[in-house]
N, C-alpha and C positions, 0 to 999 in steps of 0.2 A: 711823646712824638707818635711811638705807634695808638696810641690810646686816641690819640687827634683823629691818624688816619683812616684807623677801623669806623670812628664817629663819621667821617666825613663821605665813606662807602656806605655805611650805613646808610645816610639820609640820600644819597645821587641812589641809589637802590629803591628807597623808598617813593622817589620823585618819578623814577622811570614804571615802577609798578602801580603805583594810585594814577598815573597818566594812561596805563595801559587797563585798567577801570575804568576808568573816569571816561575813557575813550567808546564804551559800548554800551551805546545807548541808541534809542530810538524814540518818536514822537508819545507812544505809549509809556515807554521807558521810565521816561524823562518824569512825565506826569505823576505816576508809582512813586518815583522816588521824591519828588517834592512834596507830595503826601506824607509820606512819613518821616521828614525831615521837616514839617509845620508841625511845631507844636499844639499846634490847637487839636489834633486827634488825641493830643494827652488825656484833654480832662472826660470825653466818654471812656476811657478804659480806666482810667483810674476811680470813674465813680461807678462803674459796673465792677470794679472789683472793693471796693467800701461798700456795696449795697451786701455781696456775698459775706462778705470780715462781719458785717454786724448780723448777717442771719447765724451764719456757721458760731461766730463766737461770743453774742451778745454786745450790748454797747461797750459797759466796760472793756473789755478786753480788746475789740474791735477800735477803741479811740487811743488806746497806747499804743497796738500797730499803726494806726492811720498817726499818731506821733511821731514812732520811729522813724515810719515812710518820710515825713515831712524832714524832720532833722538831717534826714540821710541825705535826701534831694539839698537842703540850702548847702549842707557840708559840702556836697560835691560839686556845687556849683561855683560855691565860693573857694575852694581850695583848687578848681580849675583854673579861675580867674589868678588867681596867686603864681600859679607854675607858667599862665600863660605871659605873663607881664616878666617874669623871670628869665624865661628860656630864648623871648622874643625870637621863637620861630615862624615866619612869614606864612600866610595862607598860599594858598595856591592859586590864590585867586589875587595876590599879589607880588607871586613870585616870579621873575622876570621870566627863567627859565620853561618853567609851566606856562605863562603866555603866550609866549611864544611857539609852543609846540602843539598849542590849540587846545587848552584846556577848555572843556565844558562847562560854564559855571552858569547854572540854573534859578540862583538869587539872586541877591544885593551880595557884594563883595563881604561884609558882615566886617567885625573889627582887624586890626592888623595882623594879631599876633591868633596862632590856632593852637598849638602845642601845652594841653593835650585837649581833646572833644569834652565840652561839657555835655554835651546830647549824649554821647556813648555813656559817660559816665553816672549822670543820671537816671538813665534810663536802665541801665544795669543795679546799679544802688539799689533804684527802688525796686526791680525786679525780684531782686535776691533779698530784699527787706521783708516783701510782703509772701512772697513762697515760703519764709523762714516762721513767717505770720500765721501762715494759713493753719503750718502742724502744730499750733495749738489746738487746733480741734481736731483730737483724738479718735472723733468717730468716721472721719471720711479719709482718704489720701486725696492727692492732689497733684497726682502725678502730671496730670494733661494741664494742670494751670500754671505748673512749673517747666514746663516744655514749653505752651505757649508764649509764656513770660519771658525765657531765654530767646524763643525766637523773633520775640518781637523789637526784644531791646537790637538783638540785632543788625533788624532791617534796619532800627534807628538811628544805629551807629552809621553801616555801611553807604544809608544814603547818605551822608555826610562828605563821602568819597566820592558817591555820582551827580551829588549838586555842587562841589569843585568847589567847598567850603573846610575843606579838611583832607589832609594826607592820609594815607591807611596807618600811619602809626600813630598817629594823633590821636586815630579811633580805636585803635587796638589797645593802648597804654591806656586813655579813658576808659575804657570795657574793663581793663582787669582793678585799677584802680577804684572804679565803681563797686566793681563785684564786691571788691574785699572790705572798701566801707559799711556796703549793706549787711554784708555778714556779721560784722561787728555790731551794728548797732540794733541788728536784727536780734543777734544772739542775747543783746542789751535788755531788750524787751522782751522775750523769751523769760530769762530769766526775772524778771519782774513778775511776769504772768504767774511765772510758776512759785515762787516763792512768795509774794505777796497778795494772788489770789485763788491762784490752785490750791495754796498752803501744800507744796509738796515741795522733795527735795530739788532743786535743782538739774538738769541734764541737759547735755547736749543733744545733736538731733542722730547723731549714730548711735550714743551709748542708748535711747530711748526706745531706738527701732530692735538693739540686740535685743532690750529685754523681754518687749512686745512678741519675740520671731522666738525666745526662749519659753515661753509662757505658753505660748500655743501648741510648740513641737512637746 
C-alpha cells in the first residue's frame, strides 16, 4: 500500500514537472528541439565519429567498436520496447491529464506506450560505448569527445520532454539504462581489443590510467 502510494506521487510529480518543461518554449525553441529529437542528425555524427575510430585505431579495431556501438544500440532499442509494452505507461501526448493542461507536443503522438525513452537510451549506450572505444588508443585522450558525447545524448534525451513525446522520467531511466548497457558492452570490446589484438593483459579504464599516472610520476 504504501509502495503503491509513493509510486503514484512519484509519477502526479513527474507529470507536473515534464509539464512545467515542456511548458518553455518558444518558436526558436521548439525548432532546436525537434532537431535533435529527429533522428536523422544521428547518422552525420555517428560517421564523423567511425571516420576518427578508424584513423585513431585502424580498421580492425575501429570495426569491433563500430560492432559494440551497433549491438548496444539494437539491445537498447529492443529492450526499451520490452519494458515499454510492460509498464504500459501512457505518453504525454496521450495522457488525458497532460492534454488537458496544454502539453506541447511538436510530432506525431508516436506509439502508445513511452516508459522508458529509447532515444535517451540509445543515444547514451552508444555514447558511453564509443568514448569507452576511443581509449584504446593510448596515444591521445579524449577528453572533449567524451564531454561532447554526454552532452549530446543529452539534448537527445531531453528533447524528448519538449516535443511532449516522453515524461522526464522516461528519459532519465532511459539515460541511466543506456549508459550502463554501453559500459558493458563497451568494456566487452575493450577487452577483446586488448586481449586478442593488443595481446596484452586485460584492464579496466581506471586501473589502465593508475598505471599510466604511476609510470610517469
Amino acid at each position: 500500500m504504501v509502495c503503491a502510494s509513493f509510486i503514484d506521487s512519484l509519477l502526479k510529480a513527474d507529470q507536473q514537472f515534464t509539464l512545467m518543461l515542456n511548458g518553455v518554449n518558444c518558436s526558436f525553441s521548439d525548432q532546436f528541439w525537434l532537431l535533435f529529437s529527429n533522428k536523422i542528425i544521428w547518422g552525420p555524427a555517428y560517421l564523423i565519429c567511425a571516420l576518427f575510430l578508424f584513423k585513431r585505431l585502424g580498421w580492425k579495431k575501429a570495426l569491433v567498436v563500430l560492432a559494440s556501438a551497433g549491438i548496444t544500440f539494437a539491445l537498447c532499442d529492443q529492450f526499451a520496447n520490452l519494458i515499454k509494452n510492460s509498464a504500459c505507461r501512457l505518453r504525454p501526448s496521450y495522457n488525458y491529464w497532460m492534454i488537458s493542461n496544454g502539453v506541447n507536443v511538436l510530432e506525431g503522438r508516436g506509439g502508445l506506450f513511452g516508459f522508458f525513452s529509447a532515444h535517451a537510451a540509445n543515444a547514451f549506450a552508444v555514447a558511453v560505448c564509443l568514448t569507452i572505444g576511443f581509449r584504446n588508443d593510448t596515444t591521445h585522450t579524449y577528453n572533449a569527445f567524451c564531454t561532447w558525447s554526454i552532452v549530446w545524448a543529452a539534448l537527445v534525451g531531453i528533447s524528448r520532454v519538449f516535443v511532449g513525446k516522453h515524461f522526464f522520467l522516461d528519459v532519465a531511466v532511459g539515460s541511466i539504462t543506456g549508459a550502463v548497457i554501453g559500459y558493458f558492452i563497451g568494456m566487452l570490446a575493450r577487452f577483446i581489443i586488448q586481449k586478442y589484438m593488443d595481446k596484452v593483459e586485460p584492464t579496466g579504464l581506471t586501473l589502465s590510467y593508475l598505471k599510466k599516472s604511476s609510470i610517469k610520476a
